[in-house]
C-alpha positions as CSV (number, residue, x, y, z in Angstrom):
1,X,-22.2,-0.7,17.8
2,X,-24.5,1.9,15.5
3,X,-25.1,0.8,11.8
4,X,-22.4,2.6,10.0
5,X,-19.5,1.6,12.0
6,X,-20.6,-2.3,12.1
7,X,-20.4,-1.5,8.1
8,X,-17.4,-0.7,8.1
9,X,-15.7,-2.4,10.2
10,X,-17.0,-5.6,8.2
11,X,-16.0,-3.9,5.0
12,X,-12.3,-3.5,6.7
13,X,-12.6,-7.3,7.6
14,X,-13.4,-8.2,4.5
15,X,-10.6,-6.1,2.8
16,X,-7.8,-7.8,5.2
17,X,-9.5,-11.3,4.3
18,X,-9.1,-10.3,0.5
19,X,-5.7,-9.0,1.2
20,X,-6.9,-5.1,-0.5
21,X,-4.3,-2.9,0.9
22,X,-6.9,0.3,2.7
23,X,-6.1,3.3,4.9
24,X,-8.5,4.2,7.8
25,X,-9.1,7.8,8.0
26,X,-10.2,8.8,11.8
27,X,-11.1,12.7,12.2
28,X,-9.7,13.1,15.7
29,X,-10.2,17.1,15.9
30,X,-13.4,19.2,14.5
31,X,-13.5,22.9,14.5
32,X,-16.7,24.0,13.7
33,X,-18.6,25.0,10.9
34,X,-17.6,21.2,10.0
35,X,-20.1,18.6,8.8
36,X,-18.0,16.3,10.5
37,X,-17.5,15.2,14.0
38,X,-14.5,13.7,16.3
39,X,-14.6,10.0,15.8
40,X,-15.8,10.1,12.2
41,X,-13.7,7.3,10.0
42,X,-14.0,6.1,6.5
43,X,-11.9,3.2,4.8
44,X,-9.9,4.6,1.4
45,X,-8.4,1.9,-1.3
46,X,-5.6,2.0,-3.2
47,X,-7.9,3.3,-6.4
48,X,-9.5,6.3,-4.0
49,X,-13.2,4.5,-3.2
50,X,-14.0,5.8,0.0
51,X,-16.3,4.1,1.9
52,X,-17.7,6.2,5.7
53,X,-17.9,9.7,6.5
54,X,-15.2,11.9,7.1
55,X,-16.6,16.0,5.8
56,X,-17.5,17.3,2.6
57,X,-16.4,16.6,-0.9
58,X,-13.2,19.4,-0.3
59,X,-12.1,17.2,2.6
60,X,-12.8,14.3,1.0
61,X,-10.8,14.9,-2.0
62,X,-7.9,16.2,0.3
63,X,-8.3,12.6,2.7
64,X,-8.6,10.4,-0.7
65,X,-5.2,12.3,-1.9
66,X,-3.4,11.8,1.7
67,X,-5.0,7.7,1.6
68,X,-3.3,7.0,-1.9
69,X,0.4,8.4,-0.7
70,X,0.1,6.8,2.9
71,X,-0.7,3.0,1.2
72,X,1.9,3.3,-0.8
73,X,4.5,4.8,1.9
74,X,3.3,2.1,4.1
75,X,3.4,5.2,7.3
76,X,0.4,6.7,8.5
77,X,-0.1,10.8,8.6
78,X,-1.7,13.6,10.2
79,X,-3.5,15.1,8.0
80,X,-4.7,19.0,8.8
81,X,-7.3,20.6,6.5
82,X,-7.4,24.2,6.9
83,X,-9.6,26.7,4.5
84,X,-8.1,28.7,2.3
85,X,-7.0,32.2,5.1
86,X,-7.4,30.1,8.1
87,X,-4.7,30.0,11.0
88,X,-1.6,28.5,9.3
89,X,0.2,25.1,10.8
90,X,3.9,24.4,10.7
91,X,5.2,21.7,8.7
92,X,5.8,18.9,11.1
93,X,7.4,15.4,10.4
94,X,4.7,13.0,10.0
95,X,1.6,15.9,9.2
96,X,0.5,17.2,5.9
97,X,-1.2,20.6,5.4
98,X,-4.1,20.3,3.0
99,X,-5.3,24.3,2.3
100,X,-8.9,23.7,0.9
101,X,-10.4,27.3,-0.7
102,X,-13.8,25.4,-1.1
103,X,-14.7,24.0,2.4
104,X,-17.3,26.4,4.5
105,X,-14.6,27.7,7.2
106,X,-14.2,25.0,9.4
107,X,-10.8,22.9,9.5
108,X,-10.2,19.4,10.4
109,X,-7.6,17.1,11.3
110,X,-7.8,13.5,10.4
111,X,-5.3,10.9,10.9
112,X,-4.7,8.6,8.1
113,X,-2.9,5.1,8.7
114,X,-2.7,2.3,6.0
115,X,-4.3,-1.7,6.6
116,X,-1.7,-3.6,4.4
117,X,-1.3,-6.9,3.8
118,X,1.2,-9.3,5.8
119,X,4.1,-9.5,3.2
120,X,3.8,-13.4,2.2
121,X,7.1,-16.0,3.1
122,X,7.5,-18.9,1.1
123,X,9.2,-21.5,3.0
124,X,9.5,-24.8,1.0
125,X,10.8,-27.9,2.7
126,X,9.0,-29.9,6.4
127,X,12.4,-29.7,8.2
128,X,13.5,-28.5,11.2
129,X,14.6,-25.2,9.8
130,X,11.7,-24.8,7.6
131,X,9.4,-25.5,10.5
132,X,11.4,-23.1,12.8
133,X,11.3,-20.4,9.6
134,X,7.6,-20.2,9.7
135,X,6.7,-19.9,13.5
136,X,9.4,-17.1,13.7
137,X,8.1,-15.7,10.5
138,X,5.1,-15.2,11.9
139,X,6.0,-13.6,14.9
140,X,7.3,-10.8,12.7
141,X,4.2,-10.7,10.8
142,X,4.7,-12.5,7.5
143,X,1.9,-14.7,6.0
144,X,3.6,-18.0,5.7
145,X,2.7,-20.1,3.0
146,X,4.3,-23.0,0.8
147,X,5.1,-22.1,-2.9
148,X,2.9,-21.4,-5.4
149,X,1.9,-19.3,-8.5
150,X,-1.2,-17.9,-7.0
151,X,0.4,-15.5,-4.4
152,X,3.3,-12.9,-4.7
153,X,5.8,-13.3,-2.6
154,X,7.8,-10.9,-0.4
155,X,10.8,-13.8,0.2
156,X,11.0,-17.9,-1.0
157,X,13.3,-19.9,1.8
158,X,13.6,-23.1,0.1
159,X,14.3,-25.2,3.1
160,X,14.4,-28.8,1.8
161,X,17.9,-30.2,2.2
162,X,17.5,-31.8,-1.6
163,X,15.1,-32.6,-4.0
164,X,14.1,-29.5,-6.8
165,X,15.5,-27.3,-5.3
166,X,16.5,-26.3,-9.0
167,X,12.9,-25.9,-9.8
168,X,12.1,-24.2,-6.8
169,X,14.3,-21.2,-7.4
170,X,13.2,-21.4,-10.8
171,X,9.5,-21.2,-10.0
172,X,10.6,-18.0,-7.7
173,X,12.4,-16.2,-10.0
174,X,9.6,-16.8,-12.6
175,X,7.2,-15.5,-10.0
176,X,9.3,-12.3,-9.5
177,X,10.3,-13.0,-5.7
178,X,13.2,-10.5,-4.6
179,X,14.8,-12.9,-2.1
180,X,15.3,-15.9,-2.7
181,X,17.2,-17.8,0.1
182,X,18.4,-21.6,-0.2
183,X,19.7,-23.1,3.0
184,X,22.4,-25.0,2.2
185,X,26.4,-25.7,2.5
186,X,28.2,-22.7,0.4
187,X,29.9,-25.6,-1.9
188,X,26.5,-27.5,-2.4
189,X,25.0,-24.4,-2.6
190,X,27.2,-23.2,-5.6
191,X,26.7,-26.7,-7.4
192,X,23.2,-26.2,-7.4
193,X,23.3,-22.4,-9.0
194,X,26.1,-23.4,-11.4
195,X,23.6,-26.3,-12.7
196,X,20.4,-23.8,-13.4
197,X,22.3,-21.6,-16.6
198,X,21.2,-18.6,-14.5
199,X,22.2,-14.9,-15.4
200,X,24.1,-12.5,-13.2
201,X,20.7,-10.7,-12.1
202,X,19.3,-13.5,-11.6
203,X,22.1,-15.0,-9.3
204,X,22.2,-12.0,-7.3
205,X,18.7,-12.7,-6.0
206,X,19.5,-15.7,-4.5
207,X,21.6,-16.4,-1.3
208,X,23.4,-19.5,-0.7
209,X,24.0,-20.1,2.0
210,X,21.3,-18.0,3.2
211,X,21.0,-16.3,6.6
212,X,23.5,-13.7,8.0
213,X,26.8,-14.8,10.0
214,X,25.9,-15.0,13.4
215,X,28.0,-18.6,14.2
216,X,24.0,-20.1,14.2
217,X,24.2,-24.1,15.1
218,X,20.7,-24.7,16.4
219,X,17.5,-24.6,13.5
220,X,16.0,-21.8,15.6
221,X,19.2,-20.1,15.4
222,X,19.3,-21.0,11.6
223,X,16.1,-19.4,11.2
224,X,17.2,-15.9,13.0
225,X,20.1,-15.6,10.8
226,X,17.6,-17.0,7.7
227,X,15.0,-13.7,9.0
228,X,17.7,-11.1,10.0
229,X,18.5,-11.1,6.5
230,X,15.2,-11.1,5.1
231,X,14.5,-7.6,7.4
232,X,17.9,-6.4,6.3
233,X,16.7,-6.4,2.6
234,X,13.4,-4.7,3.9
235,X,14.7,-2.2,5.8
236,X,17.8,-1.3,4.1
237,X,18.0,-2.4,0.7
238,X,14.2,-1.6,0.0
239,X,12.9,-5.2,-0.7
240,X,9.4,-5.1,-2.0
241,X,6.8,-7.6,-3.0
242,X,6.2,-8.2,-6.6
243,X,3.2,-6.8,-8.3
244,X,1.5,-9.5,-9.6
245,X,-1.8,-9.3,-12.1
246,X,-4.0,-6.4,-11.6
247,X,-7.1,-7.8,-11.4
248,X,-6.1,-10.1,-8.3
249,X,-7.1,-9.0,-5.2
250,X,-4.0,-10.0,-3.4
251,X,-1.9,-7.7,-5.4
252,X,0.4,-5.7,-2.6
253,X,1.3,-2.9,-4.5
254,X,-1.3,-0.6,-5.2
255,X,-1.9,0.3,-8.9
256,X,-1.0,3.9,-10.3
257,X,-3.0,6.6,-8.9
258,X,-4.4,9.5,-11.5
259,X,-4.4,13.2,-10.4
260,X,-6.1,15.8,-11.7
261,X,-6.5,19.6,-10.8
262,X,-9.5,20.8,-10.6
263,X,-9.9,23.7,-12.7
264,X,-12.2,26.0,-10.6
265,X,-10.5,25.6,-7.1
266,X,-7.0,24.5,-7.8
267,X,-7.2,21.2,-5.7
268,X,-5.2,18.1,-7.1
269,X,-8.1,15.2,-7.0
270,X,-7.8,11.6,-7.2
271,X,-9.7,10.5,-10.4
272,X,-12.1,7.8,-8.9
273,X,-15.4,6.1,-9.9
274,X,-17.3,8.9,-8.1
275,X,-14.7,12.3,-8.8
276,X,-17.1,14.9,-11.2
277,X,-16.0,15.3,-14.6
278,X,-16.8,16.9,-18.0
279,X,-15.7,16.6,-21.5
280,X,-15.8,19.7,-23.7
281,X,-14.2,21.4,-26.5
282,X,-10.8,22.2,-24.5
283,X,-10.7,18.2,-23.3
284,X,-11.4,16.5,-19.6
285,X,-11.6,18.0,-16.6
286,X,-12.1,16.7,-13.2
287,X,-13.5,18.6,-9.9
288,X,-13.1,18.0,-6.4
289,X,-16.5,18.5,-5.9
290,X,-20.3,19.1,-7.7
291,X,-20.1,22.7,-6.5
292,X,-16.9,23.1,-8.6
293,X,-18.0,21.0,-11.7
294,X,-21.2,23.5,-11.9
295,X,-19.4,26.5,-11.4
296,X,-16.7,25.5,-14.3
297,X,-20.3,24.6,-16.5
298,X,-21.4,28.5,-15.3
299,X,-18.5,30.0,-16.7
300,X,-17.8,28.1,-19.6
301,X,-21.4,29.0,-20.7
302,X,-21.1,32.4,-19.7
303,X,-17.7,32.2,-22.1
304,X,-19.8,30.9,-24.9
305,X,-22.5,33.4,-24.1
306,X,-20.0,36.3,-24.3
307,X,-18.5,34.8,-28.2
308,X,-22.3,35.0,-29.5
């Protein structure tokens, strides 16, 4: 494998060992004049670093843009960059049209998918259920852990048949889980809620007994029922996992993105470590691209010029 690509594919492996949510940028189609080629890819994170190859500062700006919307959508996209006059695409489910008036005449189409964290499952408890809970979990794709203060968590399934469960749910809700599921009879279940002083937003977060009503006997079947409703608040109720401090790594939600438009060529950019900027009289501006930045200098000195 060449240089660059072993780079980044470590860099990827070390994001997905960090947890740092990242979209992979692969330009699959190249109409020439590009600078980029078929096969090109680059690695984008939530705060717009790019790291790889993927075309000029125009079509970088346009790919960092498109990165930051498809982390936080969780879908990838087909992303077509066109110059400014080129041959128009339609609007397709699934594809974005990025018109660039800056890049040298060539147009590119890059697909954009996001590398996101497993969603981490709490299950507290050794018993049969709990045990059944994790290796099922896993199949769906959850990191399953046992609870702590250290990770955000997408669900907690407190599993234990006794003991705190009281301080369990407590540490959860503290934590800002979502779902919190406690398998237990609906009467025992009740008692234990009734005893914690909780509030009515508070209560509706947990389920007791947990698990949707499928007539489930068997742990395994317990643990279905326990996971069908964990998707259910995924898919259709829009369950998310907490964002936790900003400076940990494991944070699943990506922080706020900054845009900008550039002043000279009209292109929203992602304000990153590396976007061009200036300060002047009239405030701070941001460019998609050095070319831009001096041409904004050009003409703001030719303004100044023209005063004298």
């Amino acid at each position: 494998m060449p240089s660059e690509p072993r780079r980044l594919t470590d860099i990827a492996a070390q994001f997905i060992s960090e947890r740092v949510p990242f979209a992979r940028a692969t330009v699959v189609r190249a109409q020439p004049p590009t600078s980029a080629h078929a096969g090109d890819f680059a690695l984008v994170t939530a705060d717009g670093r790019i790291d790889g190859f993927i075309g000029g500062q125009c079509a970088r700006e346009s790919v960092r843009l498109a990165a930051t919307d498809v982390i936080n959508a969780g879908e990838g996209m087909l992303l077509r960059i066109v110059p400014d006059g080129g041959d128009p695409f339609p609007e397709t489910p699934g594809a974005r049209v990025a018109v660039n008036p800056c890049m040298s005449g060539g147009a590119l189409e890059v697909f954009v998918e996001p590398v996101l964290p497993a969603p981490i499952l709490h299950v507290a408890g050794d018993t049969p259920i709990a045990t059944a809970v994790a290796e099922q979990a896993r199949l769906l794709g959850l990191e399953v852990t046992q609870p702590d203060s250290s990770s955000a968590a997408l669900a907690t399934i407190v599993c234990t048949h006794g003991g705190d469960e009281a301080g369990l749910i407590r540490s959860a809700l503290e934590g800002g889980v979502g779902f919190i599921g406690l398998v237990a009879s609906r009467t025992r279940g009740a008692a234990v809620l009734d005893s914690m002083e909780l509030t009515p937003a508070q209560r509706d977060l947990i389920h007791t007994p947990v698990g949707l009503d499928i007539g489930a006997v068997t742990p395994a079947e317990i643990a279905l029922s326990i996971l069908a409703q964990v998707v259910a608040a995924v898919r259709r109720d829009g369950l998310r996992t907490p964002r936790i401090d900003a400076d940990d790594a494991s944070a699943a939600t990506p922080p706020a993105q900054r845009h900008e438009v550039d002043p000279i060529c009209g292109m929203t950019v992602v304000v990153a470590e590396d976007t061009p900027g200036v300060s002047d009289e009239s405030g701070q501006h941001w460019f998609c691209c050095a070319g831009c930045l001096e041409a904004y200098r050009a003409r703001t000195s030719g303004d100044l010029q023209a005063m004298r």
